[in-house]
KESETOR-319742 format. One line per field, with one value per residue (C-alpha): residue number from 1; x, y, z. Coordinates in steps of 0.2 Angstrom, whole numbers, plus 5000, padded with zeros to 4 digits. Example, Ala and Ser with C-alpha at 12.3 -4.5 7.8 and 13.67 -1.06 7.14 Angstrom:
pos 1:2 $
east 5062:5068 $
north 4978:4995 $
up 5039:5036 $
This chain:
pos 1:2:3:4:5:6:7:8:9:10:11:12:13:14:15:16:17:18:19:20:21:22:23:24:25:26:27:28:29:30:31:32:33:34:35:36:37:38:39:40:41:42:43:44:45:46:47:48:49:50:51:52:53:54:55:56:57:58:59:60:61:62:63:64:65:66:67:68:69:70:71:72:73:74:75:76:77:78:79:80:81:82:83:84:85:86:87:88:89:90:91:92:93:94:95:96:97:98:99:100:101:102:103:104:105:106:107:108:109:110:111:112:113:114:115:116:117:118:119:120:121:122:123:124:125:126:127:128:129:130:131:132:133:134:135:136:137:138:139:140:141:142:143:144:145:146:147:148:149:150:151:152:153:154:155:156:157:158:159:160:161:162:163:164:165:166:167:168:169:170:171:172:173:174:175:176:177:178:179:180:181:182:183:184:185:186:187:188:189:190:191:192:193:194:195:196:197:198:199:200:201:202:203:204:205:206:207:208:209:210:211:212:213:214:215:216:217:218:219:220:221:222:223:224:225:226:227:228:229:230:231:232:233:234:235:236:237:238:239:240:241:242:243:244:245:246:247:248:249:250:251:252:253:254:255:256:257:258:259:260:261:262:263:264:265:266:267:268:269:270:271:272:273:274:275:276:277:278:279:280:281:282:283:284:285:286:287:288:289:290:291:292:293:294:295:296:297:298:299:300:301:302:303:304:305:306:307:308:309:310:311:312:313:314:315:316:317:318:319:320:321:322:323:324:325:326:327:328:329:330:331:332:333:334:335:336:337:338:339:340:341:342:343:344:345:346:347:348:349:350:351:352:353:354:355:356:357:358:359:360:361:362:363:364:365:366:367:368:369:370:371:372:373:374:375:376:377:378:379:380:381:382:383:384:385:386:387:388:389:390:391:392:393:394:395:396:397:398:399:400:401:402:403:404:405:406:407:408:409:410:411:412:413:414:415:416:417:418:419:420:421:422:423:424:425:426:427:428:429:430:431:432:433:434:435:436:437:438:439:440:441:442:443:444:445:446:447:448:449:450:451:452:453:454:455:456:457:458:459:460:461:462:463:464:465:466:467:468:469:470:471:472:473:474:475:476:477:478:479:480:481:482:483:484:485:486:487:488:489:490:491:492:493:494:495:496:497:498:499:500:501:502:503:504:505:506:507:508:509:510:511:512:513:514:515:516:517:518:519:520:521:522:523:524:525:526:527:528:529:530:531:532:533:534:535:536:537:538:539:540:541:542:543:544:545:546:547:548:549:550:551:552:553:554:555:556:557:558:559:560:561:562:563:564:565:566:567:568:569:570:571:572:573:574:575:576:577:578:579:580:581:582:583:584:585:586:587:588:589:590:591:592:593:594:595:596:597:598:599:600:601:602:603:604:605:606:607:608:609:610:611:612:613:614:615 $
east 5107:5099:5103:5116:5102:5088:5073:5071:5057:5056:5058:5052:5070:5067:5067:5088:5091:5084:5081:5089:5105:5121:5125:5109:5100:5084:5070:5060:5044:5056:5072:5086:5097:5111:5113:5128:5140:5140:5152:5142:5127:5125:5130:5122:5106:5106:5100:5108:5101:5108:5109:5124:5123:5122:5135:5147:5141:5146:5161:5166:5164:5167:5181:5181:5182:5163:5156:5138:5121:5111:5096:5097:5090:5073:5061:5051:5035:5027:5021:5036:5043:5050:5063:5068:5083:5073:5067:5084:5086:5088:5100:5111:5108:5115:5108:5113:5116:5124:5118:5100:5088:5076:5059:5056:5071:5083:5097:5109:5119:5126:5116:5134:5137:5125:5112:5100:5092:5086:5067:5067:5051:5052:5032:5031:5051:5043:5041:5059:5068:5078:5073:5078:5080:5071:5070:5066:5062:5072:5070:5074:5060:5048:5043:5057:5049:5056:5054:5057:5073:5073:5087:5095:5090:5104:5122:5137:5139:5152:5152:5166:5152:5156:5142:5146:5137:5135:5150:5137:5153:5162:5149:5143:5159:5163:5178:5189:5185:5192:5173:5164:5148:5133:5121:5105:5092:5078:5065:5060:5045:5031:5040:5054:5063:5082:5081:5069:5083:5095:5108:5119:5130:5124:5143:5150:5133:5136:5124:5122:5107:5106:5104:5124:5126:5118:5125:5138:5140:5139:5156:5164:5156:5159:5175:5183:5175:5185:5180:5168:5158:5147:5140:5160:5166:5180:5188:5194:5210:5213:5196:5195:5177:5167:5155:5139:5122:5109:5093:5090:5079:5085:5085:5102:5107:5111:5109:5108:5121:5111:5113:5098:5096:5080:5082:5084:5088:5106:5106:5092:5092:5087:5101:5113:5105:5104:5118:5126:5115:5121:5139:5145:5139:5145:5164:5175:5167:5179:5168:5150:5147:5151:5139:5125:5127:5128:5110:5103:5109:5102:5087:5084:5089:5080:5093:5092:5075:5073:5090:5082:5075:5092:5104:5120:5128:5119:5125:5141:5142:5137:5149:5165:5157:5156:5174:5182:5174:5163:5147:5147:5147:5144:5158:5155:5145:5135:5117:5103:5112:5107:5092:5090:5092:5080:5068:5071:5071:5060:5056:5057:5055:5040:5040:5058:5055:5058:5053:5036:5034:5019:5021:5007:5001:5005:4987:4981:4982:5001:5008:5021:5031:5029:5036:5031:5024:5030:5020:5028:5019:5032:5048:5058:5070:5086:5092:5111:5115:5134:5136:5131:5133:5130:5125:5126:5116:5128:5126:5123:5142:5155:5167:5173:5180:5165:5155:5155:5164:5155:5155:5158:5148:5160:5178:5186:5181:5163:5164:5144:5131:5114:5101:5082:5072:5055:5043:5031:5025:5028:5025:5038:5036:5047:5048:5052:5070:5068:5051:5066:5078:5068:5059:5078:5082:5070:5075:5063:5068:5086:5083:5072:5089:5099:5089:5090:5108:5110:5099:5113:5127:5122:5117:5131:5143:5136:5139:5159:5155:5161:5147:5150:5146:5131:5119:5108:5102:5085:5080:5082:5072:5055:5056:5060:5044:5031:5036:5032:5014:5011:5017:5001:4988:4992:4990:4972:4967:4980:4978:4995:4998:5009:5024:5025:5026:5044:5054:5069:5074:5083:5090:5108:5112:5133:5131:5131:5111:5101:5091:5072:5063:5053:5049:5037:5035:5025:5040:5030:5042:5029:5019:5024:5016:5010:4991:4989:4981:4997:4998:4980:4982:4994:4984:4982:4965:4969:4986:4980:4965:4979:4991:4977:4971:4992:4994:4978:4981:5000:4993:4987:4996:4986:5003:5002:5008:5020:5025:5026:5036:5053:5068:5079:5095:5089:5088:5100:5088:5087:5069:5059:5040:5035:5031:5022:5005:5009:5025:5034:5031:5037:5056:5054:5044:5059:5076:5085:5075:5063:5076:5077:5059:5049:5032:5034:5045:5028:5014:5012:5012:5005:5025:5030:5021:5035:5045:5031:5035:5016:5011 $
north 5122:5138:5130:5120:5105:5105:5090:5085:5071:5057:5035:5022:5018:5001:5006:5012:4993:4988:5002:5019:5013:5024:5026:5022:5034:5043:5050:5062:5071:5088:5082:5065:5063:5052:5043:5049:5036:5031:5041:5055:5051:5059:5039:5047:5049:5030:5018:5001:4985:4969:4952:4943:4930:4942:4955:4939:4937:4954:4952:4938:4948:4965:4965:4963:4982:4983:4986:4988:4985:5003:5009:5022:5040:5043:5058:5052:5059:5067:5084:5090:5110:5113:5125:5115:5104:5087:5092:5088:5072:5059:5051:5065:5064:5077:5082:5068:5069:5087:5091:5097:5100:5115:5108:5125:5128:5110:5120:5109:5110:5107:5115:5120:5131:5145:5146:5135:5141:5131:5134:5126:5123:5116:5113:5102:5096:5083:5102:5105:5109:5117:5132:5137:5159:5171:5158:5165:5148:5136:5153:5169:5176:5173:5183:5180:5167:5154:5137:5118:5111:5092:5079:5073:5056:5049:5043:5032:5018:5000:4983:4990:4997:5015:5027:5045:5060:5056:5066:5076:5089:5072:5065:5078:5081:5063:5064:5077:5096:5112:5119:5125:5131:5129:5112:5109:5094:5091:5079:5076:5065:5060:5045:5046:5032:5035:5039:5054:5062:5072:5085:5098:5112:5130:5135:5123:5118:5101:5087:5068:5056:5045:5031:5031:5029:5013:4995:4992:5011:5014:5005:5016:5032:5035:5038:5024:5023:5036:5025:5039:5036:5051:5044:5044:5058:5048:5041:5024:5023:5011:5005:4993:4992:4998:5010:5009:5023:5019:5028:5038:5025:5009:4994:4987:5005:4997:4980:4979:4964:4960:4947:4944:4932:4927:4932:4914:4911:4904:4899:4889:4905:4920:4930:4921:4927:4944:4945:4937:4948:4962:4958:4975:4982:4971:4965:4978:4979:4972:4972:4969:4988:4993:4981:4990:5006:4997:4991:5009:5015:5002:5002:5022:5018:5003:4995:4979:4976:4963:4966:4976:4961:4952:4957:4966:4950:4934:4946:4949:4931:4926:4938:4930:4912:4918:4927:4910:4899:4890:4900:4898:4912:4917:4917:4910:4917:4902:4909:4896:4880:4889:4890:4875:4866:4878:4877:4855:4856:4842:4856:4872:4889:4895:4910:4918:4938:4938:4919:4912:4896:4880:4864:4860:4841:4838:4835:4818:4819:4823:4813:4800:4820:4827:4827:4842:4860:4874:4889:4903:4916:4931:4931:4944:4946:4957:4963:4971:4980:4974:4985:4985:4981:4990:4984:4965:4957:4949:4930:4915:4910:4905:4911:4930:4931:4927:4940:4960:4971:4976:4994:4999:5009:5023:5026:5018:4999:5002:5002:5002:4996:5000:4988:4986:4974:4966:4959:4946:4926:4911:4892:4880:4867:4852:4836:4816:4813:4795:4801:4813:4801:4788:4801:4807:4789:4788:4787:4804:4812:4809:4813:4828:4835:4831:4843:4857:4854:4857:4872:4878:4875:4885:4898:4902:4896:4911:4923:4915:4908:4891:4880:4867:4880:4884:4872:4870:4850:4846:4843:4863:4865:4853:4863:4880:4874:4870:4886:4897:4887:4890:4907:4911:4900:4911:4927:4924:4920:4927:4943:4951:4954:4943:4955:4953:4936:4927:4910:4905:4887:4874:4860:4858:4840:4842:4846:4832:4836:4835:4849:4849:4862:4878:4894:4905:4921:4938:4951:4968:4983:4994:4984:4971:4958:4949:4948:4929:4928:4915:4906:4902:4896:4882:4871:4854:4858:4871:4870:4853:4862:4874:4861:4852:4867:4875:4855:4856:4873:4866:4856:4865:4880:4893:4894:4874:4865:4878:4881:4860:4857:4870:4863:4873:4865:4872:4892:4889:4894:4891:4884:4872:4870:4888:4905:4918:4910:4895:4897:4912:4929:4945:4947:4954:4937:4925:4921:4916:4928:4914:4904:4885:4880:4866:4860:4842:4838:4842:4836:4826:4839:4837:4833:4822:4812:4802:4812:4821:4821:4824:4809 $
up 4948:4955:4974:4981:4984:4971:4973:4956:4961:4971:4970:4982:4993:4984:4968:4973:4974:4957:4946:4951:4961:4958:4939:4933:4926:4933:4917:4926:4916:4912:4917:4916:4932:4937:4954:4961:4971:4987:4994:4989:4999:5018:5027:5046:5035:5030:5043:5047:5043:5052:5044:5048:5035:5020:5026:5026:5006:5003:5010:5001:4985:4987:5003:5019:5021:5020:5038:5038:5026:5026:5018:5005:5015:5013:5023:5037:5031:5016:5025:5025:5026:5009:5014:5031:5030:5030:5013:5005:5012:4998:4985:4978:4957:4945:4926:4914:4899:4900:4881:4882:4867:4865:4861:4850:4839:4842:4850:4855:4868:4887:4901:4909:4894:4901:4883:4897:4913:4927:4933:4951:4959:4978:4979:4966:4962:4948:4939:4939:4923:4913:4899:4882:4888:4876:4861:4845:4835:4822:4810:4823:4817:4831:4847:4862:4873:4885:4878:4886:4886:4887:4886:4872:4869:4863:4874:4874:4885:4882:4890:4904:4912:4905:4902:4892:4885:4863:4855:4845:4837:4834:4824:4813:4809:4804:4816:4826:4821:4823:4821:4836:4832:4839:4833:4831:4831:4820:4814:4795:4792:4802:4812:4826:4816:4818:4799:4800:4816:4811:4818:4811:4812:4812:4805:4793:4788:4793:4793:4799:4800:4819:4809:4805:4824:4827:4819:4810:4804:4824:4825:4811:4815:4835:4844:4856:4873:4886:4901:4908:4926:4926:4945:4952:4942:4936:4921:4917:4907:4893:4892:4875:4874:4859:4864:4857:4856:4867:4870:4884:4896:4886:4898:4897:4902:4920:4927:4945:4954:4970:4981:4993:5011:5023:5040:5050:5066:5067:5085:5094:5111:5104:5117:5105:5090:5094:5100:5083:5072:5081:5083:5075:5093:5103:5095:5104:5121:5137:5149:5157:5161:5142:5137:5149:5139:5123:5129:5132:5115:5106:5114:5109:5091:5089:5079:5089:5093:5109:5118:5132:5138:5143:5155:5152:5163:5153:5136:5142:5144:5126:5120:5130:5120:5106:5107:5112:5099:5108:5100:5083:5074:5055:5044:5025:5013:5011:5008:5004:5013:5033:5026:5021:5035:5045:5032:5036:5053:5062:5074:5064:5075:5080:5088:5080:5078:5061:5058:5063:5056:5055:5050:5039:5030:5013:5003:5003:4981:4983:4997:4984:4977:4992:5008:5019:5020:5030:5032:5037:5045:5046:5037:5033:5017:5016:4999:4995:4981:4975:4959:4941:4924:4906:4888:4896:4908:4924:4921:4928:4930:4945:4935:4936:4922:4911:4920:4912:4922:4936:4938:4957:4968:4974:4968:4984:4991:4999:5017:5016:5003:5000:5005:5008:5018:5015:5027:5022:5023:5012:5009:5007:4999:5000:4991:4991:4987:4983:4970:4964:4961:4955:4941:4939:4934:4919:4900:4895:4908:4904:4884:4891:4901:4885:4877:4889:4892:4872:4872:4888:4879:4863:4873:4882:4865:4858:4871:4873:4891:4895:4890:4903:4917:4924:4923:4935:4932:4930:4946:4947:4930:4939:4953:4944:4933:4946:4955:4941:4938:4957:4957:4943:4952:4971:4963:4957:4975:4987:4987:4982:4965:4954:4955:4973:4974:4974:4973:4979:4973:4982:4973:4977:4974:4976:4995:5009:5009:4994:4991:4984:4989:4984:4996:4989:4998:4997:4997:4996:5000:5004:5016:5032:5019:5031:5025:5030:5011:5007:5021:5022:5004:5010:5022:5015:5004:4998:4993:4987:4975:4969:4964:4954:4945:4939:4934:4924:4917:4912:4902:4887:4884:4873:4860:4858:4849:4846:4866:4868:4853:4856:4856:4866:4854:4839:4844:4857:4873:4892:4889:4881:4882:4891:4885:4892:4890:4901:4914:4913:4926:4930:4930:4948:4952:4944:4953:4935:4924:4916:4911:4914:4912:4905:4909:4900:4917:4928:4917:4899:4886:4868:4863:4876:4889:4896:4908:4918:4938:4941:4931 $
C-alpha cells in the first residue's frame, strides 16, 4: 500500500460477527481484502462487553485463557479528519487474493510483484484500488494508459479450513514448471461460463480452459492443499484435505461458529448482579478502599452501568459472598436452561436494566396449548464469535469430531473474542406440557416423527455423521414450526423487517424441567429495538388474531400439494411439508437454518390431517 494504514471502505461492526470476521474474505467495488486475525487488531481500540454467562460458554470451548467479550473497533462518528489518527481505526485487512487482473490486456499477476500500482484515495476509501501502469492492451499496440486492475476471481480453499491464492503457473502448465513468464487472462464467447475463461502463458504459449479446475478434473488438475491462513500468515503442515476452486465471494468461503446469550439477571438484588457481571473488575481487589477506586473508574468508562449507586462497603460485602461460596456464581456454560427458568418464573423481573418483563393472558381461543405470555419490554442479546469454518457448513452435532475443522481466530489461544450486542423486546410464548404430552402420545404424530427421524438419519448418513445424533424430537420440530409461521405474520404488522426478527427455541425434554417454549425477539444491531411495535402485538387480542391468521395461512401453501406431500426419507432432508412459500425465513431470522420444519404438526394439511397440535 502507498501508506502504512490505507482505508479501503467500511462494514457495519456487526457485519465482523457474521459475514466479514477474520479470514473471511471482504469484495469491495475496486478491490478484495482479508480480515486479518485477532492478534492483529489494536485490543485498547475494542471496548468490553460483560456477560457472564456467555464468557463461561466460550470458555468451555475455546480455554479458559479467554478473558474478556469485546467489540470489533469502530470510529465514533462519521465527520471524521481523514488524515487524523481516528481515521485508521478499524479491523486491519490486507489485498487478497495477491494475483490481480488487468481489466484492459488480462495481465496476470501478483500486486507484490511491482507490474501494479496502488491508487489511494482517503476521501472516498470505497475508491481505492489497484492500476495496471501505462498499459498498452492485449496487442501492445495501443496508446500507454493506466487501466483497472481487479482481483482474480478464482482461489483455493479445503475443508481444513485453508484458504490460498489459485496456483495459476501451476495450472497452465499442467503441473510443476521451470517456466516463468508472464500470464494472461482472457474471455472467448459471449457467456462468463467456466468454458468460455481461459489463461495462458505469454512464453511457452501455454493454455488451459477454468473448466478443467472444477469437478472431477479439479481433483486431478490442482496441487495438494499447502494449509495456507492468509488472515494468520501461517501455514499448516500436513494438511490432507483436497483443495478445491471457489469463486471469489462464494458463500461457503467462511461460515461463522457463533455462540449467542440473553442478558438475565442471575441474582434476584441487582448489587449481586452487577457485581457478578462485572466480576472481571472486581476478583482481585482485597479490600473495601480498592473497591472505592474500582467504582470511580468504572463510572468514567461506563463499562458497568448502575454501580455508582452502591456503596464501596455493601459491594465490598458481595464480593467477600461471593469469594466464599455463599453467592452463587456463574460457572457452566449452560446457555438457554438460566433462561429458562427466568423466562418461567411465577414472578419474572420487572424492572432488570437489561430485562423488563410483563406477564401477559394467553388469548381466550388458545387457552388448552397454551400456558402463558411474557412480554418483554427490553432485552438485550450478546453474540460471540468462536471461529470459522470453509467448504462445510459447522453442524448440528455434540460430537467434535463430526464437525469441520474450525479454523482459529489468531495463531495463539484467544485471550479475547469479538462480539456484538443487540438491544430489543420479544414475546415469549410458553405452552401446556400436559397438551404436549398427550399430542406427543398420538399414533400420526408418532408416524409423523418416524418420518422426520428418517429424513435425519439420511441426511446426516450422507454427510458420514453419526445418524443417531442430533435430533432435536418433535416437540422441537411443533415449536420450531409455529415460530416460523409467527415470525411471517409479525413482520406484516410490527414494524421491523423480517430479517430482524429472531427465535430461540426451548424444548429440552432430558433435563429435570421440561421445556416448551418459544421467545421471539426484534434483535436490530443498529437500533435499541425497543420500538414497542412487538410487544404490543402480544397482548391477548392480538396475539390471539395473529395466531388465527399464521394457523389459516399454514394451511394451504401456494406449492400444495407438492409442499404437503415431501417425504423428508425419500430425498434425505430435515424437513417435510414447508418450503419457502409457507414456513421458512431468512437465515439470519432461523436458529437451525430452516431445518426441522413441518406445518402438518400445527395444522391439518392436504396429506395429513391427524397429527396437528392446533386441531
Amino acid at each position: 500500500m502507498t501508506s502504512e494504514k490505507t482505508p479501503v471502505g467500511a462494514v457495519r461492526p456487526s457485519q465482523i460477527l457474521w459475514t466479514y470476521g477474520p479470514g473471511a474474505l471482504v469484495d469491495l467495488p475496486s478491490l478484495s481484502v482479508v480480515t486479518l486475525a485477532t492478534d492483529r487488531w489494536e485490543e485498547s481500540r475494542c471496548q468490553p462487553i460483560e456477560e457472564a454467562r456467555l464468557l463461561a460458554a466460550v470458555r468451555k470451548a475455546l480455554g479458559q485463557q479467554v478473558e474478556k467479550l469485546r467489540v470489533p473497533p469502530f470510529q465514533a462518528g462519521e465527520d471524521v479528519n481523514v488524515w487524523s489518527a481516528e481515521a485508521n481505526i478499524g479491523v486491519p485487512v490486507r489485498p487478497f487474493p495477491r494475483w490481480l487482473r488487468c481489466v484492459k490486456c488480462g495481465l496476470l499477476s501478483p500486486y507484490d510483484l511491482g507490474l501494479f500500482e496502488c491508487k489511494e484515495d482517503r476521501y472516498r476509501p470505497e475508491r481505492t484500488r489497484f492500476v495496471h501502469k501505462d498499459c498498452r492492451g492485449s496487442k501492445g499496440d495501443q496508446p500507454p494508459k493506466d487501466a483497472d486492475a481487479v482481483p482474480a476471481r478464482f482461489l483455493l480453499a479445503c475443508r481444513a479450513g485453508h484458504l490460498d491464492d489459485f496456483p495459476w503457473h501451476y495450472f497452465v502448465h499442467s503441473g510443476p514448471s521451470s517456466c516463468k513468464g508472464l500470464l494472461r487472462f482472457f474471455e472467448s464467447g459471449a457467456s462468463l461460463q467456466t468454458e468460455n475463461l481461459w489463461v495462458k502463458c505469454d512464453t511457452c504459449g501455454a493454455s488451459r480452459n477454468m473448466a478443467h479446475a472444477f469437478g472431477k478434473s479439479g481433483k486431478e488438475n490442482l496441487p495438494q492443499c499447502r494449509g495456507r491462513h492468509p488472515h494468520m500468515d501461517q501455514f499448516d503442515h500436513d494438511c490432507h484435505e483436497q483443495a478445491r476452486a471457489v469463486l471469489l465471494g462464494a458463500t461457503n468461503s467462511w461460515f461463522p461458529i457463533t455462540l449467542s446469550a440473553l442478558a438475565i439477571p442471575l441474582a434476584r438484588d441487582p448489587i449481586t448482579q452487577l457485581v457478578q457481571d462485572g466480576w472481571d473488575y472486581f476478583a482481585d481487589l482485597d479490600s473495601e478502599a480498592e473497591v472505592a477506586i474500582t467504582i470511580k473508574a468504572l463510572k468514567k468508562t461506563g463499562a458497568l452501568p448502575g454501580i455508582d449507586k452502591h456503596t464501596p462497603k455493601a459491594i465490598w460485602d458481595v464480593i467477600e459472598a461471593i469469594k466464599s461460596g455463599k453467592a452463587a456464581s456463574v460457572s457452566g456454560a449452560d446457555i438457554k436452561g438460566p433462561e429458562w427458568d427466568v423466562l418461567t418464573d411465577p414472578n419474572p423481573p420487572t424492572d432488570w436494566p437489561h430485562f423488563l418483563s410483563k406477564l401477559a393472558a394467553v388469548p381466550t381461543a388458545y387457552k388448552k396449548q397454551l400456558h402463558s405470555v411474557l412480554l418483554l419490554e427490553r432485552l438485550r442479546e450478546v453474540n460471540a464469535l468462536l471461529g470459522f469454518t470453509r467448504v462445510e457448513a459447522p453442524e448440528e452435532s455434540g460430537n467434535p469430531d463430526e464437525q469441520p475443522v474450525r479454523a482459529g481466530l489468531c495463531k495463539d489461544p484467544p485471550k479475547w473474542v469479538p462480539a456484538t450486542q443487540v438491544h430489543g423486546e420479544g414475546i415469549f410464548i410458553r405452552f401446556d406440557e400436559k397438551a404436549l404430552q398427550y399430542w406427543e402420545a398420538r399414533p400420526a404424530v408418532k408416524a409423523r416423527d418416524k418420518k422426520l427421524v428418517a429424513g435425519h438419519r439420511g441426511w446426516r448418513n450422507a454427510r458420514k455423521l453419526d445418524p443417531d445424533e442430533g435430533y432435536p424430537g418433535i416437540r422441537y420440530v411443533m415449536l420450531h414450526t409455529l415460530s416460523h409461521l409467527l415470525i411471517r405474520e409479525l413482520a406484516l404488522e410490527c414494524g421491523y423487517n423480517a430479517a430482524s426478527i429472531r427465535e430461540r427455541i426451548y424444548a429440552d425434554t432430558e433435563s429435570d424441567a421440561q421445556q416448551a417454549g418459544v421467545l421471539i425477539y426484534t434483535a436490530a444491531a443498529d437500533s435499541d429495538g425497543t420500538l414497542g411495535g412487538l410487544v404490543e402485538l402480544g397482548k391477548p387480542d392480538n396475539l390471539g388474531r395473529l395466531l388465527k391468521q399464521a394457523l389459516g395461512r399454514a394451511t394451504i401453501c401456494s406449492s400444495d400439494p407438492l409442499c404437503s406431500e415431501h417425504e423428508p426419507e425419500k430425498d434425505r432432508s430435515l424437513h417435510a411439508a414447508a418450503c419457502h412459500a409457507c414456513s421458512f425465513v431468512s437465515e439470519t431470522s432461523c436458529e437451525c437454518g430452516n431445518r426441522y420444519i413441518d406445518r402438518a404438526l400445527i395444522v391439518p394439511t392436504l396429506d395429513e390431517t391427524g397429527a396437528a397440535f392446533f386441531d
